[in-house]
N, C-alpha and C positions, 0 to 999 in steps of 0.2 A: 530543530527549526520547525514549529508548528505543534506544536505543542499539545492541540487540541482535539486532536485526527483519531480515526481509529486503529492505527496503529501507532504510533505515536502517547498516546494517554497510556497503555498500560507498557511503557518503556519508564515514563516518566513517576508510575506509579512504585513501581522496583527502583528504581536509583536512587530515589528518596528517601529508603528504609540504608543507604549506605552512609554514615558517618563521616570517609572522606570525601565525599565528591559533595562536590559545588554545583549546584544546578544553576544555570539558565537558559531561561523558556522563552519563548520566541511568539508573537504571534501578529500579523498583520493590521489586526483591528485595536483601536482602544477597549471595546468592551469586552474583548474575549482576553485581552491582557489583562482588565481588570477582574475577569472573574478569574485568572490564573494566580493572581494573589490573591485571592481569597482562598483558592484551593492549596494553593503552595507558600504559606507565609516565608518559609526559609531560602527560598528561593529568588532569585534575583530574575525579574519579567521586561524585558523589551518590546517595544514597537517595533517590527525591522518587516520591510516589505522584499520580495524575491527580486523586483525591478526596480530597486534602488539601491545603485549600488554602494551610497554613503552609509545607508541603514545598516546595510552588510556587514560594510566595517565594522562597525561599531557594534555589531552582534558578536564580530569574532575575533576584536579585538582581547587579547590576553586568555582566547580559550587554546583547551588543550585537545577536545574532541568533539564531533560533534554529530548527530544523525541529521541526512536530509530528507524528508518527504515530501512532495513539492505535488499539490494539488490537480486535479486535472484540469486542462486548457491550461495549464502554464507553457508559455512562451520561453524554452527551454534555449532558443538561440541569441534570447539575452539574458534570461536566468545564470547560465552555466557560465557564462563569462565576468558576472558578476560576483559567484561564489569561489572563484578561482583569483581574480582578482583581490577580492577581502583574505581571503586566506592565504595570500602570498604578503601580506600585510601581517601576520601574527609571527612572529616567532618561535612563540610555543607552544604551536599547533602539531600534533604528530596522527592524525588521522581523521579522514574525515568517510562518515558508512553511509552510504547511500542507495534508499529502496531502488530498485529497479525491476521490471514484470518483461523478459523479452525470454518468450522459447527458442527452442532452436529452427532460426528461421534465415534463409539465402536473403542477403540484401536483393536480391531481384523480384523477390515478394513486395518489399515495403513501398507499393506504390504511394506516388502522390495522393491520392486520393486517402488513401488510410491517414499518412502521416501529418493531412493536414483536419483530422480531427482532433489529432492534439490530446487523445487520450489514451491509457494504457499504453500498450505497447509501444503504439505509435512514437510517444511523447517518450518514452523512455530511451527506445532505438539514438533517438537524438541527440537527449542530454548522454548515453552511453560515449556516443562518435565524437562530442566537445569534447568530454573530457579526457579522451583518449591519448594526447599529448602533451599534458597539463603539465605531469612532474607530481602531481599532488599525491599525496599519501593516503589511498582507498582500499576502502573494502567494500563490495557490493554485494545486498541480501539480495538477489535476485529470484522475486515467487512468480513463476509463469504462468498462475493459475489466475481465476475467481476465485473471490474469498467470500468468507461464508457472510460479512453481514450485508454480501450484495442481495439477499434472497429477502429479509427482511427491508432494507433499503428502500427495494423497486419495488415488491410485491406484497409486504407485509400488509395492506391494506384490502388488498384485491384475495387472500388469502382467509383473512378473516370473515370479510362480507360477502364474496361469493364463492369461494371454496377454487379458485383457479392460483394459476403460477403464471403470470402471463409474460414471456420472453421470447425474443427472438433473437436468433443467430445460435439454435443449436450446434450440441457437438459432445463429445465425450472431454471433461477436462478435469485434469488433476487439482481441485478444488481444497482449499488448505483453509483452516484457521485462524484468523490474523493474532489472534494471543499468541499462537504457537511461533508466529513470522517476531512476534515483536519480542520475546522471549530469547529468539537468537541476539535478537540487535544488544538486546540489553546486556546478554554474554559477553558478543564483539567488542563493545564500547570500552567495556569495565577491563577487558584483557589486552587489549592494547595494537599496536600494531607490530608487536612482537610478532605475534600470535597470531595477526590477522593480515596486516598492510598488503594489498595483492592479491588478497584472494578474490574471487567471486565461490558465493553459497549458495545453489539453486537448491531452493526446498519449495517442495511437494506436500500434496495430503496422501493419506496411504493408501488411495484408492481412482481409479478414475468414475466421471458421474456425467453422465446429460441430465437434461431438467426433467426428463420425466423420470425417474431417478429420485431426485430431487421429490420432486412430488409424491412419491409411494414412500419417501419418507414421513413427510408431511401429513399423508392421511392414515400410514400405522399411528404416528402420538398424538393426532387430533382424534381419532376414533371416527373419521367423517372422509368421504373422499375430496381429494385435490386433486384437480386435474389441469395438466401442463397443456395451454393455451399457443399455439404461436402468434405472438402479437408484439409490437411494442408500444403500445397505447397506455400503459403503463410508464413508460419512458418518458414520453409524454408530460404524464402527470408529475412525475417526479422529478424530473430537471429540465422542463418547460422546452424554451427556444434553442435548448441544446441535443435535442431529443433524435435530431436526424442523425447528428451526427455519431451519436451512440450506437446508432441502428446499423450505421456503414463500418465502425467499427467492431460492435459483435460480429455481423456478415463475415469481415476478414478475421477476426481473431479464431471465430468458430472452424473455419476452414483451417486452420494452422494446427488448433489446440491438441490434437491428437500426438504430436508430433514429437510434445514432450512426454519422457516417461517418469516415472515414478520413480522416486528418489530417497535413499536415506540418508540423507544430509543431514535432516534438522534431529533424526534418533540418535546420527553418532552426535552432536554440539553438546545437545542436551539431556542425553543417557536414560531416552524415555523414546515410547511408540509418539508420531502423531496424533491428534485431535483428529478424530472421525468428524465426517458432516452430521453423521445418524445424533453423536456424542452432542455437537451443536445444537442441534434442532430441538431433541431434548432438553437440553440445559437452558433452551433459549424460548422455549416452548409459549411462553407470556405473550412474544411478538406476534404469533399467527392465529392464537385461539379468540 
């Protein structure tokens, strides 16, 4: 479900080189449906919205599996009940994988306040608690971290023309790769609920990072220095009238991040180390020069 995402697009990339599966993609809009058939001609594309719960249906009608990644600011107290819903409509449905981002944190943390940003953690805490007595047949990728095309995302720009990293809501966090998150899913999906049904897979990156961190990466493979800013003025610019709320949630999520530790989950799935950020930054190097 969604098709288009960044974690999401290289699951969809991999399943496709698979001869038995049947793909179908999912995405909200008509034109990002349409450009999913053009990307995916063998594939079968729907219109299906998170808050509809007829669209639902008819997304999951006659499927067998399916991943959810559900955008942020989703309204997860009518999402979850609509995806539970349609899937109690399928008969031969036997698993459904869905991203979740929650470290190890006392519900007497998740104040009001966080969870009505509606993003990260907050939003996932959530949908976690609906679905908790559903009966449905899950498996949760569960990544507690920032991933790495957040740095690119909010900063890429401010990286290039002034040589800054500009974020707030420090902290030291176990920062992972999303190829490497999406890499699991594609496993999960393909092996069944044999294999998987009930699990939760919290996967890490193989190292923990603050941003300025982040930034002495940044000015080793530009050859120039980058300096980590405390700011969200960037936020700002990047996702507009949502920008405050970004800010209250880095605040909280920074304070927590430490808490999770590093993990080799996704070495044992996938019988390889983690993606490093350094590995990224490098590879990705196009975005900040």
């Amino acid at each position: 479900m969604g098709a288009t995402g960044n974690f999401a697009s290289p699951v969809v990339q991999s399943l496709k080189g698979h001869s038995d599966v049947k793909l179908r993609l999912t995405s909200r809009s008509q034109s990002s449906a349409a450009k999913l058939r053009s990307l995916y001609p063998n594939a079968e594309v729907i219109v299906a919205d998170w808050n509809n719960r007829d669209s639902l249906v008819a997304a999951f009608e006659g499927a067998q599996r399916a991943l959810m990644i559900t955008p942020d600011l989703t309204d997860e107290a009518t999402v979850v009940p609509n995806v539970i819903a349609a899937v109690n409509q399928s008969p031969t449905f036997d698993l459904l994988v869905r991203l979740i981002a929650i470290p190890p944190i006392a519900e007497q943390y998740m104040t009001d306040e966080w969870l009505s940003t509606k993003l990260g953690v907050a939003m996932h805490w959530l949908a976690k608690s609906a679905f908790k007595d559903s009966g449905l047949p899950m498996a949760y990728i569960n990544v507690p971290a920032w991933t790495a095309f957040t740095v690119p995302w909010l900063c890429g720009e401010a990286v290039r023309t002034r040589r800054e990293l500009p974020l707030t809501g420090d902290a030291i966090r176990p920062w992972i790769v999303e190829s490497d998150a999406s890499e699991v899913m594609t496993k999960v999906l393909l092996e069944g609920p044999d294999e998987h049904a009930g699990r939760e897979y919290v996967l890490t990156g193989p190292q923990l990072l603050n941003f300025a961190g982040i930034a002495q990466m940044l000015s080793e493979e530009i050859g120039e220095k980058v300096s980590w800013v405390d700011s969200s003025e960037d936020y700002k610019a990047a996702i507009g009238e949502h920008a405050d709320a970004l800010a209250i949630y880095a605040g909280y999520s920074g304070r927590h991040a430490a808490k999770q530790p590093i993990t080799d989950t996704l070495g044992q799935l996938l019988g390889r180390p983690a993606t490093t950020m350094h590995q990224y930054v490098k590879e990705n190097l196009r975005l900040f020069k």
